[in-house]
Each structure stands twice: as structure tokens, then as C-alpha cells.
C-alpha positions as CSV (number, residue, x, y, z in Angstrom):
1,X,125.4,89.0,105.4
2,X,125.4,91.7,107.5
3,X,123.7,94.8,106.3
4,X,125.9,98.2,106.2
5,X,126.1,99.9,109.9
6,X,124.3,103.3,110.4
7,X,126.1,103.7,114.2
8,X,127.6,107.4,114.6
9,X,131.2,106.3,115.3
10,X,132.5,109.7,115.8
11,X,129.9,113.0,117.2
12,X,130.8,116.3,115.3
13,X,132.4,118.9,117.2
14,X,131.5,122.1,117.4
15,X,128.8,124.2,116.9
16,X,125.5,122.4,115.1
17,X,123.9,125.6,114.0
18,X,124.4,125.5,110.2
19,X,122.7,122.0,110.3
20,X,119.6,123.0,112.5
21,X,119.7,126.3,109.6
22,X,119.7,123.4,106.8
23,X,116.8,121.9,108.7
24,X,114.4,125.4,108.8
25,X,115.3,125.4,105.0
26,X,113.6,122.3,104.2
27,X,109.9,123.2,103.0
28,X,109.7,119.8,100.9
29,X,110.9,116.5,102.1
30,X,113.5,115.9,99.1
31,X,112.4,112.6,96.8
32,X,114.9,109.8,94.9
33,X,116.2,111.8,91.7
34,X,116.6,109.9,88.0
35,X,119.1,108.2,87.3
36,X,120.3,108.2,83.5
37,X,120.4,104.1,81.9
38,X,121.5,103.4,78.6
39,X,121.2,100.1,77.7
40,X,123.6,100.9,74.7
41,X,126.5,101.5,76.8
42,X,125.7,98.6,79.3
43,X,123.9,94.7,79.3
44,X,120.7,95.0,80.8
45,X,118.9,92.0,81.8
46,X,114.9,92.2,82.4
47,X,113.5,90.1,85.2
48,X,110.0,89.9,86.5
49,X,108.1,87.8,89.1
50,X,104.2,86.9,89.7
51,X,103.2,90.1,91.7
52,X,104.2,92.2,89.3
53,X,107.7,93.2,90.5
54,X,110.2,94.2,87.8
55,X,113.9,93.6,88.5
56,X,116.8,95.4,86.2
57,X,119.8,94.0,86.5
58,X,122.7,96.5,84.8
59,X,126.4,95.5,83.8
60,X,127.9,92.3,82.7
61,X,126.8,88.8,84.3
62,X,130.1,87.8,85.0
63,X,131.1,91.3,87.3
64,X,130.4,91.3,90.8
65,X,129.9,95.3,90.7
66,X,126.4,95.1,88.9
67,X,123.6,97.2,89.8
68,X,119.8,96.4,90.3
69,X,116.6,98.8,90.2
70,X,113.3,97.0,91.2
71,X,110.0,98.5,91.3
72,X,106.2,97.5,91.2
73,X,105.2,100.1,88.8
74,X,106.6,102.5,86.4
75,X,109.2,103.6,89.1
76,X,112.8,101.5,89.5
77,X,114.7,102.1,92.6
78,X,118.2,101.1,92.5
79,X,119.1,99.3,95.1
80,X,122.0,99.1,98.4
81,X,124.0,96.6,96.8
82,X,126.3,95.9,100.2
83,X,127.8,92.2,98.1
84,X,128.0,89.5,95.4
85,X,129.6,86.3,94.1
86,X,130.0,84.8,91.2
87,X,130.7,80.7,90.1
88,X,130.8,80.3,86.2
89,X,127.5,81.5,85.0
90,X,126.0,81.6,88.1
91,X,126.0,84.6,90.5
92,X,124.4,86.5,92.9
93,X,123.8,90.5,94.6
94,X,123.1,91.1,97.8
95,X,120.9,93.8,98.6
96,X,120.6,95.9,102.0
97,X,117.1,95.0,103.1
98,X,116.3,96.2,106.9
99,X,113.1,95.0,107.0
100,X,114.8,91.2,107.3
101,X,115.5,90.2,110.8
102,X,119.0,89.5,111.7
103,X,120.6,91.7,109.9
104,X,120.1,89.5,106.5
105,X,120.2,90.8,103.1
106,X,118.0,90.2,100.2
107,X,119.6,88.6,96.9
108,X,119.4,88.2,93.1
109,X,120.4,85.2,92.0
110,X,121.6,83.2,88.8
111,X,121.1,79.5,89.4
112,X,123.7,77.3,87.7
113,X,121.1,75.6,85.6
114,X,119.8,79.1,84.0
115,X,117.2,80.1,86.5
116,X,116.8,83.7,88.5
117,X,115.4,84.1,92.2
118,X,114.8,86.6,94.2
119,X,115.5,85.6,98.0
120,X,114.6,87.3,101.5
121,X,115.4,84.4,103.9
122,X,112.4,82.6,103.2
123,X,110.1,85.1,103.8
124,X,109.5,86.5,100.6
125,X,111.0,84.6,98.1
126,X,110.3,84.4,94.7
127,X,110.5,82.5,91.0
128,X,112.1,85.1,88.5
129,X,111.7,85.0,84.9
130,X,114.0,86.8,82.6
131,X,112.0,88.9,79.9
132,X,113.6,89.8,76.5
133,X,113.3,91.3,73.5
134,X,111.0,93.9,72.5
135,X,108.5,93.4,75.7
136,X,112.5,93.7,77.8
137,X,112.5,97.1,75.4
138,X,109.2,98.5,76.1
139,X,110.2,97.8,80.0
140,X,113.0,99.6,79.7
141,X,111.4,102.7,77.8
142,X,108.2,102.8,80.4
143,X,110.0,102.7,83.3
144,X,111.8,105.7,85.0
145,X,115.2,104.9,87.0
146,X,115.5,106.1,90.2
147,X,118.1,106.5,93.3
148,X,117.3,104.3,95.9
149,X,113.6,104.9,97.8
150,X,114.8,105.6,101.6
151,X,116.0,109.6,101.1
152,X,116.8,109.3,104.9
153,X,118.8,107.5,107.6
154,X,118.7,106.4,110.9
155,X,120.6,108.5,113.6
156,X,119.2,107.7,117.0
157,X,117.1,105.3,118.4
158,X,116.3,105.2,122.3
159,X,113.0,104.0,124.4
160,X,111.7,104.8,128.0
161,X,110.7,101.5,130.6
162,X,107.3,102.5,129.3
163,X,107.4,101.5,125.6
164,X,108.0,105.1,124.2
165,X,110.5,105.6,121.6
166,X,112.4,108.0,120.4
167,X,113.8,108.4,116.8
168,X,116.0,110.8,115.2
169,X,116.4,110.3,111.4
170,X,119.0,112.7,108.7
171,X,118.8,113.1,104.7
172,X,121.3,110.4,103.5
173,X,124.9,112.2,102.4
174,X,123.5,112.0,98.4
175,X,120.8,114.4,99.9
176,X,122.5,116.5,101.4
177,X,122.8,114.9,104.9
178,X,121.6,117.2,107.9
179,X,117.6,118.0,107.8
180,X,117.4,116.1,111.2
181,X,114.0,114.8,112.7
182,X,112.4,113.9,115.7
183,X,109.6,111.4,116.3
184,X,108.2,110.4,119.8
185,X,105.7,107.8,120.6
186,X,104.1,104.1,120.9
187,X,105.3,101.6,118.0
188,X,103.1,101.9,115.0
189,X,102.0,105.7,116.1
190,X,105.4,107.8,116.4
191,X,104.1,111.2,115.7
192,X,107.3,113.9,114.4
193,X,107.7,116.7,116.5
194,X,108.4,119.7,115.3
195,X,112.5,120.8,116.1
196,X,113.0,124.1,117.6
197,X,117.6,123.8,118.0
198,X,120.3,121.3,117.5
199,X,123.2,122.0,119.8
200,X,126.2,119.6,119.3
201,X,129.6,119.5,120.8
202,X,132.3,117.1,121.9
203,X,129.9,116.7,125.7
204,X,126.8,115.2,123.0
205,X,123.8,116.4,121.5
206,X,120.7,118.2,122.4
207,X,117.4,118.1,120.0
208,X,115.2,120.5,121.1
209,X,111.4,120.1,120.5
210,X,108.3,122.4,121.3
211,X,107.5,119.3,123.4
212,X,110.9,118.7,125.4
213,X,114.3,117.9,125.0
214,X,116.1,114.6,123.7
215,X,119.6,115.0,124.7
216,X,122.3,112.6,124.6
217,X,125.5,112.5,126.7
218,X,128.1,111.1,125.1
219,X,131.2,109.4,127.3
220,X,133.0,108.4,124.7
221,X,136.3,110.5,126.5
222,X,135.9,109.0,129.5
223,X,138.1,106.2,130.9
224,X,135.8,104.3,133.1
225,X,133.7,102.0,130.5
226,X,130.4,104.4,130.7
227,X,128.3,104.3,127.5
228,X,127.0,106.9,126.2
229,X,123.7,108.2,128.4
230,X,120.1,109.5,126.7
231,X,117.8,111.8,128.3
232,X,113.8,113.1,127.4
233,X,113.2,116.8,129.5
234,X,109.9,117.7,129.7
235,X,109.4,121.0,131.8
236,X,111.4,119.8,135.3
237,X,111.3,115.9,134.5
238,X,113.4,114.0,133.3
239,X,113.2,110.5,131.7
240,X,116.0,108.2,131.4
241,X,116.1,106.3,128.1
242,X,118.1,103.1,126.7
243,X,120.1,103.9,123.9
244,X,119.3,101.0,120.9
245,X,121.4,100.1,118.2
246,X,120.7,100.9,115.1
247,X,121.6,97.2,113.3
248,X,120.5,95.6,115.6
249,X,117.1,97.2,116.0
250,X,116.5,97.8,111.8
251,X,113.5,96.0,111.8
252,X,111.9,98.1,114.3
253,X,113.1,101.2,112.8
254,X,112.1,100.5,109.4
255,X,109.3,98.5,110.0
256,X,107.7,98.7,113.3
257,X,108.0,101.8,114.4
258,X,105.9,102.8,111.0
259,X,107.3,105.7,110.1
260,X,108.6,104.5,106.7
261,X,106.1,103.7,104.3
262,X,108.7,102.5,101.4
263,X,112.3,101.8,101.5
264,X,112.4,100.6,97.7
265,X,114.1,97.4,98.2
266,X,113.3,94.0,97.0
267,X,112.3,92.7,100.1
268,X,110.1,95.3,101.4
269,X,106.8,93.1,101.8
270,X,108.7,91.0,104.5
């Protein structure tokens, strides 16, 4: 199933400099906030597998809107759910997992014969086993529920004919949005340069770094079919770059590029 799209469809107009304002406000990186449970109100079911991961499943086993938190410790993230199905007694979530190729979710499952799973295209997958009673309750009362892990997404992804990249990430919309950052370099060594302005209007948008400028040209009002253009200025040079998409390219964002040390999900060991 494809994974939910991060691709700007639409630039903002006008002037950017309330969210570069946002941005110089920022002195701590913000972190998931608790999230109230009561199993009193709603059916929990307890799940565990052999590493250690815990797996809360919230609402009734017959609705296709429940909600999952997974951790491998005392903190639960809930998790993207982006789909589900349900057959009798069987049923399963899918969860927004970028660290899968292909654009492939994880899932929860409910075999037909009784049985949970936990599945990341056969490259994590796992036996779960449902825990109850008063070792579910002393889960439950240990653990602390969370929003999900990743406090940030994607915005911009380009790279040079050399192999550098260039990244631009936001707070996600429950955070605030805004708080924009920029990260240059090598896969597995991006390094976030400090932002000095954000300009954006209906021509694109400019990030401006102590190091240089990543500026993108968007074409998006033009009639001839051209695609929207990215530029690195250093001093008098400038580097073109290809503009990546985001789906497309979520493993190397979220993965590769080693910027994000824990997205929460269920398949993050992938």
C-alpha cells in the first residue's frame, strides 16, 4: 500500500518571514507529547513479540479505525495508521513505515485461526503473542503513550552529479509546522546548516545558509512542461541539482541519509 505522499502540491505565496521568525524561536527541538488512554472507555489488546517490542492495539477488533502504539521500552508511539481490513475475526492495520522499500507499509494482523503478526514485507517480520490479564494491566500502567516518534517531515530532497544531497525537513502540522531545516552532505554524514532567511513567493523558494543558498525555481505557471529547477549558490557558483521525490526516495530520507535516528514505527529495524 502506498505510504501517505509528503510532495508540496501547492508553494505558499507571499512573504515567508513569519516562518523563518518561527524557526529563530526554536531553542529546543519539540518531542512527541502524551497521549491520554483509558482502557475503561476503550478494548485494549496487549501484544508482544521476542525482541521485546510491545504492540497496543486500541478500539474494537471488528472497526477498521483502531489505533496502535508500539515501543521497546517504557515509551508507546502511536502509529501512522494510512489502512485496514477486516474478514470476520480476522483483520489487519497498516502502518506508514518509510524505512520499507517501495513504498510498502507495515501491518498488524489478526490471523483467522487466532494468531497476531507483525509484517514489514519480509524483512522484519514477526510471531505476536497477545498478553492479558494483570501482566496486560501492569503493561498498560508502566508504559507512557505517546504521539507518533518522527516530530518532523520531509520538504525537499535534491542531490548534485557528485553524490551531495540536500534536505530540507519542517515540524509536522501537530507541531506546529514551519521550524524548517537544512542539511548538506554525503549519505550517512549530512551535517545541518545553520538557516540565516527563508524567502518564499509564487517564483519558489530560497533557504539561505551561512554556507550558501538552496533555492528552488518553481515552474509550476509555466506552459511549456518545465519542472520545477533547484539550485546550491556558494559565493559566484552555482550547482545545479536534481530535484527527488519524496515517496519515491523515503528510504533514503529516512534511512540512508542518517539524519533520523527513530521514526517510532513498527518497522524501524528494516
Amino acid at each position: 500500500m502506498r505510504a501517505p505522499s509528503w510532495v508540496v502540491v501547492a508553494w505558499i505565496l507571499g512573504s515567508a518571514v513569519g516562518a523563518y521568525a518561527d524557526d529563530k524561536k526554536v531553542s529546543q527541538e519539540p518531542q512527541p507529547f502524551a497521549v491520554d488512554l483509558n482502557p475503561k472507555k476503550e478494548p485494549v489488546l496487549v501484544l508482544k513479540d521476542a525482541n521485546g517490542g510491545t504492540y497496543v492495539v486500541v478500539g474494537e477488533q471488528t472497526s477498521t479505525s483502531k489505533k496502535a502504539y508500539y515501543g521497546t521500552g517504557k515509551q508507546l508511539y502511536e502509529q501512522v495508521t494510512i489502512g485496514g481490513s477486516r474478514d470476520g475475526d480476522s483483520w489487519s492495520m497498516n502502518t506508514w513505515s518509510p524505512r520499507i522499500p517501495q513504498l510498502r507499509s507495515g501491518e498488524i494482523a489478526r490471523r483467522k485461526d487466532g494468531t497476531f503478526f507483525r509484517s514489514c514485507d519480509g524483512l522484519d517480520d514477526a510471531v505476536l503473542t497477545e498478553i492479558t490479564g494483570d501482566k496486560a494491566k501492569a503493561v498498560l500502567d508502566k508504559s507512557q503513550f505517546l504521539s507518533p516518534g518522527l516530530v518532523r517531515r520531509p520538504h525537499l530532497l535534491a542531490r548534485d552529479d557528485m553524490g551531495i544531497y540536500y534536505y530540507v525537513d519542517k515540524l509536522s502540522e501537530r507541531h506546529g509546522g514551519k521550524a524548517f531545516r537544512v542539511f548538506v552532505g554525503k549519505r550517512g554524514a549530512m551535517k545541518q546548516v545553520p538557516l540565516v532567511d527563508i524567502a518564499m513567493d509564487s517564483a519558489g523558494q530560497v533557504f539561505s545558509t551561512k554556507t550558501g543558498d538552496l533555492r528552488l525555481v518553481d515552474s509550476f505557471q509555466t506552459q511549456d512542461g518545465a519542472k520545477k529547477q533547484s539550485t546550491w549558490v556558494k559565493g559566484s557558483k552555482k550547482t545545479e541539482l536534481f530535484i527527488l521525490d519524496l515517496d519515491v526516495n523515503s528510504v533514503v530520507i529516512f534511512k540512508e541519509l542518517g539524519i533520523y535516528k527513530l521514526v517510532g514505527g513498527i518497522c524501524d529495524n528494516v
